[in-house]
C-alpha positions as CSV (number, residue, x, y, z in Angstrom):
1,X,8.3,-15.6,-17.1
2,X,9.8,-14.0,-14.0
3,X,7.4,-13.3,-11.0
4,X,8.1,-10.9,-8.5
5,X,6.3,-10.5,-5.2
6,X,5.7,-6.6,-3.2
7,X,3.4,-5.9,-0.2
8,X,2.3,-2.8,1.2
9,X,-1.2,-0.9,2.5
10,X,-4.0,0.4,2.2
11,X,-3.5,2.8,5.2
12,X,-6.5,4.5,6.7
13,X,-7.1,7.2,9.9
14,X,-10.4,8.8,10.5
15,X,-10.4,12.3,10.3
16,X,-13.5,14.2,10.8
17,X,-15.6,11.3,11.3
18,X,-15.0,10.3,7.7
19,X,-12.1,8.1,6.5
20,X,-8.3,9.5,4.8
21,X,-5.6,7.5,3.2
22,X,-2.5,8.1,3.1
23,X,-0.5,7.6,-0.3
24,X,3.3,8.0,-1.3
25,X,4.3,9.4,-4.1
26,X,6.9,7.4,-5.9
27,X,10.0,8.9,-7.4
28,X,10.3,5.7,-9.9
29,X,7.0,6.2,-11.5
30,X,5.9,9.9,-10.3
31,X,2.7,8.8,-9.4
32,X,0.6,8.9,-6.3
33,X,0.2,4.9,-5.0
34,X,0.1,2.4,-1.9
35,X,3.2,2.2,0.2
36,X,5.2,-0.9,-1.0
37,X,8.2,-3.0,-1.6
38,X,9.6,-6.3,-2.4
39,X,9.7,-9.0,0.0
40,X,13.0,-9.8,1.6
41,X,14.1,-13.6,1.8
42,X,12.5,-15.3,4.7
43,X,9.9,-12.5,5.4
44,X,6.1,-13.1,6.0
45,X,3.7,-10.5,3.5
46,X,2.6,-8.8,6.9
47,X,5.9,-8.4,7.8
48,X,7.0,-7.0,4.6
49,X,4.3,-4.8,4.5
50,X,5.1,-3.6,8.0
51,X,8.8,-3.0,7.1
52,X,8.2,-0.8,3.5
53,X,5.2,1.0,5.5
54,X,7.7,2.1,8.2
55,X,10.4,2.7,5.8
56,X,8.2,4.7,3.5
57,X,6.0,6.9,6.1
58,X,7.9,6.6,9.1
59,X,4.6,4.7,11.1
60,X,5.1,2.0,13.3
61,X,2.1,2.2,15.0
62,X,-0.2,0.2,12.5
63,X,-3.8,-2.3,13.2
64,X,-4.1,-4.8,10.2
65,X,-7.9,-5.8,9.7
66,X,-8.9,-8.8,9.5
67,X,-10.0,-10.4,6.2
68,X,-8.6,-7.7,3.7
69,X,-6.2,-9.4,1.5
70,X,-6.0,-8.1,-1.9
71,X,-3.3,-9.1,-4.9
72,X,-3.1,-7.2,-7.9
73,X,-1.5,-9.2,-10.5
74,X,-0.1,-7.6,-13.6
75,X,3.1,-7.7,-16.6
76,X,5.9,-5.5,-16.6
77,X,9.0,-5.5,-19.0
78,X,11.8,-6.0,-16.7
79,X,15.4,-5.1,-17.1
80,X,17.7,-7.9,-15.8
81,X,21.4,-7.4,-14.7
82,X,22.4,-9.0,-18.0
83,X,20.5,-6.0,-20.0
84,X,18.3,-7.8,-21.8
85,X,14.4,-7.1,-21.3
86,X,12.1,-9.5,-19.9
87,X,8.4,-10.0,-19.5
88,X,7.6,-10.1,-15.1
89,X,4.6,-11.0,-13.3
90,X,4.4,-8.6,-10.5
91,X,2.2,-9.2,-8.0
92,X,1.6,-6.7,-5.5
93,X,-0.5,-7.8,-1.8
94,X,-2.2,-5.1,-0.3
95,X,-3.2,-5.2,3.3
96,X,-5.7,-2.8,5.0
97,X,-4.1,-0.9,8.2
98,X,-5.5,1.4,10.5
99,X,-2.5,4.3,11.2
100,X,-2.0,4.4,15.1
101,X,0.2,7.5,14.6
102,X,1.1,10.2,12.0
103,X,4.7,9.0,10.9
104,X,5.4,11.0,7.8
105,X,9.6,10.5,8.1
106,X,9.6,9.1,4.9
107,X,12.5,7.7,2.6
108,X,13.4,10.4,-0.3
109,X,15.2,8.1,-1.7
110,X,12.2,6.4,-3.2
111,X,9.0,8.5,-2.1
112,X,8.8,12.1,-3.1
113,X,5.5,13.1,-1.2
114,X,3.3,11.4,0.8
115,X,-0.1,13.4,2.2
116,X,-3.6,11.9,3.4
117,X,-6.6,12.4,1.2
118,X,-9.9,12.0,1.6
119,X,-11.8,9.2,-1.0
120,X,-12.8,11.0,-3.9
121,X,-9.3,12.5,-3.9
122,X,-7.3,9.2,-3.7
123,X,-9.9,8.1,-6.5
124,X,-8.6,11.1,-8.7
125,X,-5.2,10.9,-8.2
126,X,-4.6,6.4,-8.5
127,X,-3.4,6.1,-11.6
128,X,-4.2,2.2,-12.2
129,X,-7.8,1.1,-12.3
130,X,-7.1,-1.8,-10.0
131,X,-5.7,0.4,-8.0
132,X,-8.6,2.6,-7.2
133,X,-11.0,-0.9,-7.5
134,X,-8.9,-2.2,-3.8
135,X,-8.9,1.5,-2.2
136,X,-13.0,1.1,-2.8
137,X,-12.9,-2.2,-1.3
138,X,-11.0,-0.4,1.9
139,X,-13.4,2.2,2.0
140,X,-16.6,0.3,1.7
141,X,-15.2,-2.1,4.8
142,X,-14.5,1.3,6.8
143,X,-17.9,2.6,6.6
144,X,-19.3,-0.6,7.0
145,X,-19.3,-0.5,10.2
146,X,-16.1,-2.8,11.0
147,X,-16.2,-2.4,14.7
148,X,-13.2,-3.2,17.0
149,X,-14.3,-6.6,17.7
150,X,-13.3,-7.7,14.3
151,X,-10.3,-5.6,13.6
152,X,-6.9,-6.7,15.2
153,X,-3.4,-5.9,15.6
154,X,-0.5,-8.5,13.9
């Protein structure tokens, strides 16, 4: 079985004293997700992550906490260059990030829409359970009480 490796975000600002994240909607699936893409050959998972993020919101500006690693691991028929159909284990690494600036030039090649939403409403609108499990994660770290002491920039 082929395995294929993506990174990406969980990207967070605080708006109103509470917590928003911000999520793209893909053209390729027409759902509402984390920004992500494949890693390029040679490239660190932060890195990649840092890469799609900018080239699917436009930020830059980005502080990766500390100790939020999550992999979602799941199988995906595949369509190889020979046109024959393949079983792929996509794992997908999601970081948590802290959005230094707004961005939103995004790529409409691949992303639609992307818009900031508070948690109930990224709850309602993830369309894969794991999905919503790791954005619950982020937010329960957030209003924690992670202070800047244990948060830091890569």
């Amino acid at each position: 079985m082929l395995k294929e490796f993506s990174c990406g975000a969980v990207i967070y600002k605080i708006q109103n004293n509470s917590p928003v994240f911000l999520l793209v909607m893909s053209k390729r699936s027409g759902g509402w997700c984390f920004p992500k893409g494949h890693i390029e050959n040679g490239e660190s998972e932060i890195d990649t992550a840092k890469r799609e993020i900018f080239e699917e919101t436009g930020i830059k500006k980005l502080k990766f906490i500390e100790n939020f690693r999550q992999e979602d691991i799941y199988i995906i028929n595949g369509i190889l260059s020979s046109n024959r159909c393949e079983r792929v284990e996509k794992h997908s690494i999601y970081f948590l990030a802290l959005a230094l600036e707004d961005g939103m030039d995004f790529d409409r090649n691949e992303i639609s829409e992307l818009k900031w939403f508070n948690i109930i409403q990224a709850q309602n609108l993830l369309f894969f359970a794991r999905q919503k499990k790791i954005i619950n994660m982020a937010y329960k770290l957030i209003i924690g009480g992670q202070d800047e002491q244990s948060a830091f920039k890569r």
